[in-house]
N, CA and C of each residue as an Amber inpcrd file, in Angstrom:
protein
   225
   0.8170000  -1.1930000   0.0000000   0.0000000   0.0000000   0.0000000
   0.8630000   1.2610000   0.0000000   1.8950000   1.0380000   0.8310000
   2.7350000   2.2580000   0.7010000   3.5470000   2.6040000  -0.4710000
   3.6920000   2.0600000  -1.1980000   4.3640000   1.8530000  -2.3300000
   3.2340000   2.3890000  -3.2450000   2.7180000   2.3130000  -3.0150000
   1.1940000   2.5790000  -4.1600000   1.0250000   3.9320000  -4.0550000
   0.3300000   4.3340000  -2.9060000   0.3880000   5.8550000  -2.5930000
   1.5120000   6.6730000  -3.1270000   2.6870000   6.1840000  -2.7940000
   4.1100000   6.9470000  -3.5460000   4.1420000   7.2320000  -4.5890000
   3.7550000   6.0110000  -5.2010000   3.9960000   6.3390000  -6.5110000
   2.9120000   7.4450000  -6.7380000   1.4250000   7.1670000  -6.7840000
   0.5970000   7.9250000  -7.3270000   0.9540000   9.7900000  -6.8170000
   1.6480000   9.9180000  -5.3780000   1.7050000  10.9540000  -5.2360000
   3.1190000  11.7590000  -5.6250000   3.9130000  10.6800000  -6.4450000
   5.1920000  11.3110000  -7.1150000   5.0420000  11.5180000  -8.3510000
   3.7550000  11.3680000  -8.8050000   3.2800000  11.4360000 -10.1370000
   2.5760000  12.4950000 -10.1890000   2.2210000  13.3790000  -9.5290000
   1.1720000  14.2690000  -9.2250000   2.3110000  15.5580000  -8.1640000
   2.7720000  15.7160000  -8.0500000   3.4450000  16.6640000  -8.0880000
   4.9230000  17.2170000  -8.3400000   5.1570000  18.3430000  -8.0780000
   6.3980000  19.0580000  -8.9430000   7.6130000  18.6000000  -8.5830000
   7.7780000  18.1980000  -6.7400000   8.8300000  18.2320000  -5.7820000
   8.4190000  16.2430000  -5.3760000   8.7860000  15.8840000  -6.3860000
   8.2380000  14.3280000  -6.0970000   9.4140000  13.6800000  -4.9470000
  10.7210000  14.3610000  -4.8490000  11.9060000  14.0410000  -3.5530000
  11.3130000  14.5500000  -2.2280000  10.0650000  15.2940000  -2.4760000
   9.5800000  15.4720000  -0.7470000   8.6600000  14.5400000  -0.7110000
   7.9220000  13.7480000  -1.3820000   7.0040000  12.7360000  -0.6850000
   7.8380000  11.8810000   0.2520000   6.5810000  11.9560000   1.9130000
   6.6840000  10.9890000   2.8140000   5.4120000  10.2250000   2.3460000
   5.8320000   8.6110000   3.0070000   4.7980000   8.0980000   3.0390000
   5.0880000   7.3070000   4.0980000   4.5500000   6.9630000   5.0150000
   4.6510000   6.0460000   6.4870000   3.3420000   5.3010000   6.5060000
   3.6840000   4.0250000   7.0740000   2.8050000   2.6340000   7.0380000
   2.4310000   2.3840000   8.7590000   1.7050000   2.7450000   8.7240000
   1.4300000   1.8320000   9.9330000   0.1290000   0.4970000  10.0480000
   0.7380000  -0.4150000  10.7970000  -0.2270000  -1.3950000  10.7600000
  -0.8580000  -2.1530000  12.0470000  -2.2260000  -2.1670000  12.4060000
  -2.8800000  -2.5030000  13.6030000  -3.5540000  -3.4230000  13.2690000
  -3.1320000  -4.6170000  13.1830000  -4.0510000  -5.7860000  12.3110000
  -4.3530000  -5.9010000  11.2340000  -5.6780000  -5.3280000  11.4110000
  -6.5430000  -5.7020000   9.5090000  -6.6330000  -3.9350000   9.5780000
  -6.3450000  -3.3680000   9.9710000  -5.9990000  -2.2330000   9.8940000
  -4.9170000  -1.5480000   9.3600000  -4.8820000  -0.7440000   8.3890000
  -3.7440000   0.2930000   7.7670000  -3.7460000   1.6110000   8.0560000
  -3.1720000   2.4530000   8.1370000  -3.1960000   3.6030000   8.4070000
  -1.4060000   4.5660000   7.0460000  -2.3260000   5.1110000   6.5620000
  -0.7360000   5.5610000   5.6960000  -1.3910000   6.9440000   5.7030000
   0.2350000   7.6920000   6.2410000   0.2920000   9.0440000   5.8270000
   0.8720000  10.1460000   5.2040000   0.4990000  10.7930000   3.8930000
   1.3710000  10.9430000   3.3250000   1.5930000  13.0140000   3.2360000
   3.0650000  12.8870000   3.5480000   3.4620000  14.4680000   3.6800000
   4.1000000  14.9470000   2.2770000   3.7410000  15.6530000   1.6960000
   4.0050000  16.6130000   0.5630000   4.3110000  17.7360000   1.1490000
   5.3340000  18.6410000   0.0270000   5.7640000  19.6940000   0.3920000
   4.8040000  20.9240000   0.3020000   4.7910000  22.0680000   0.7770000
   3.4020000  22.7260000   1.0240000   2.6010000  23.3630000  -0.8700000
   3.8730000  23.6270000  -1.2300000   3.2750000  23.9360000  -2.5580000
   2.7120000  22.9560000  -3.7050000   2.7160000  21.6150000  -3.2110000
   2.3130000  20.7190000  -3.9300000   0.9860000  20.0070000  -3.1410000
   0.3900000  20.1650000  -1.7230000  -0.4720000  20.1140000  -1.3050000
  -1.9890000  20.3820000  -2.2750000  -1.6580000  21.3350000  -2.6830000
  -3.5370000  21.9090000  -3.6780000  -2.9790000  20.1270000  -5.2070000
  -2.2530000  19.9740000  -5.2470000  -1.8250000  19.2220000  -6.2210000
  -2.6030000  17.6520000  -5.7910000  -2.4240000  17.2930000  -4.6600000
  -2.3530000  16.0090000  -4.0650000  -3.9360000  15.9600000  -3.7400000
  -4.6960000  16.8540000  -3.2590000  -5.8910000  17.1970000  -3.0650000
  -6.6280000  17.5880000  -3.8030000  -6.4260000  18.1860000  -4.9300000
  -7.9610000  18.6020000  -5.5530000  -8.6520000  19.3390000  -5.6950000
  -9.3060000  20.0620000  -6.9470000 -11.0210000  20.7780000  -6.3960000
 -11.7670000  19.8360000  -5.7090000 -11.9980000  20.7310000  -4.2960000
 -12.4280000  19.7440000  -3.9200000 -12.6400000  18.0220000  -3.1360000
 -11.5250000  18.1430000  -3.1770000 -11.1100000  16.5370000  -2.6330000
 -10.8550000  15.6730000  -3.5480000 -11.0330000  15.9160000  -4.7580000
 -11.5960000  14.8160000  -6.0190000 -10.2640000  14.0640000  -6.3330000
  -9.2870000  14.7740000  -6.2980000  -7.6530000  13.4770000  -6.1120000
  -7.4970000  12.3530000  -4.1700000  -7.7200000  12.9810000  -3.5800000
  -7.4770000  12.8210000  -2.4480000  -8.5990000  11.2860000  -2.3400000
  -9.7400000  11.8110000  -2.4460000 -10.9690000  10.5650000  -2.8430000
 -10.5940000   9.5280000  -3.6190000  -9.6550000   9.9180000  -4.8430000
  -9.4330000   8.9040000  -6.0920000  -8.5160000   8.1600000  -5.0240000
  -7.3420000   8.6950000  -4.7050000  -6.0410000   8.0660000  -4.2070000
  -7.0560000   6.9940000  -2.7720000  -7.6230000   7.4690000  -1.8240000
  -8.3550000   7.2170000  -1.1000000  -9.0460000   5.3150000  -1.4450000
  -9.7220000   5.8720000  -2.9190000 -10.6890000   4.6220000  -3.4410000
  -9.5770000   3.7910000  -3.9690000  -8.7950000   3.7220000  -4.7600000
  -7.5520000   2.7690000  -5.2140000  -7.1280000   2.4720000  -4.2720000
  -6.7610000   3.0100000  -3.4860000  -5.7760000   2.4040000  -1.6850000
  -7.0280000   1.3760000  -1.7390000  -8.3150000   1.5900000  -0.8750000
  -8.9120000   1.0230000  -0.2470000  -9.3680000  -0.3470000  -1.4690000
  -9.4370000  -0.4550000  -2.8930000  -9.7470000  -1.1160000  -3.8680000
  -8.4770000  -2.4610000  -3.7930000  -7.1750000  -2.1080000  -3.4460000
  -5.8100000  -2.4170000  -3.6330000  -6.3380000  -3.2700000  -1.7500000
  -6.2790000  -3.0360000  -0.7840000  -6.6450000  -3.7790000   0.4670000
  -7.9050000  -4.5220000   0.4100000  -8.7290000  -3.9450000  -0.2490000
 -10.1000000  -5.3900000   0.0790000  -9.3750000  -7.0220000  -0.4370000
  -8.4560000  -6.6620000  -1.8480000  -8.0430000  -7.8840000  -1.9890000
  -7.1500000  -8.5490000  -0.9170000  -6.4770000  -8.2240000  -0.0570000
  -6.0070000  -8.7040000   1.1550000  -6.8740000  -8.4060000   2.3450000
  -7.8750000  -8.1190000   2.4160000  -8.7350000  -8.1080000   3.2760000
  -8.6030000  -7.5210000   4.2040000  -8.0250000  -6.3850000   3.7820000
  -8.1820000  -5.4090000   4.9060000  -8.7060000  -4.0210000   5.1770000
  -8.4890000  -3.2520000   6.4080000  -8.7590000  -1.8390000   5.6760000
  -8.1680000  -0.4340000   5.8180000  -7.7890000   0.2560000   4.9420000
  -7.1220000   1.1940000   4.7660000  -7.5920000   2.3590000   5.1180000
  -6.4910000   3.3510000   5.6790000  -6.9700000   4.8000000   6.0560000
  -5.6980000   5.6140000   5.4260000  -5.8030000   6.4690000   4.4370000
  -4.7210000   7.7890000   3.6400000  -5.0820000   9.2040000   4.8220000
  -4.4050000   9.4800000   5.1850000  -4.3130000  10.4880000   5.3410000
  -3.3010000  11.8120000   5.1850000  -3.3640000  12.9680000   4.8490000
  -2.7140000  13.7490000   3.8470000  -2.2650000  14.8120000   4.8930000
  -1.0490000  14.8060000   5.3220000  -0.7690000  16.0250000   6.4700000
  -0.3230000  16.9670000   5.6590000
């Protein structure tokens, strides 16, 4: 999952050497959070939310097949 997020969020903005992405795992639980640099923030997010949602639905599409469940969150 973390690997996934990376990529999609080094693809989507300017400063792709500042993506963080950190994994954490609590069972069937995921938790990933990913830090962009501030001027690439409106990039990673969206009008709207509408990237943040996409990245969001592929994460969570990418864990049902291992049966689990995922949380992105975008600091």
């Amino acid at each position: 999952m973390k690997d996934l997020v990376k990529f999609i969020a080094q693809s989507l903005v300017e400063f792709p050497q500042q993506v963080v992405v950190t994994q954490k795992e609590d069972g069937d639980n995921i938790t990933i959070e990913l830090k962009v640099a501030p001027e690439d923030m409106g990039k990673v997010i969206g009008k709207h939310g509408k990237i943040a949602r996409a990245i969001r639905c592929v994460t969570k599409a990418a864990a049902s097949k291992q049966d689990k469940h995922v949380n992105v969150e975008i600091l």
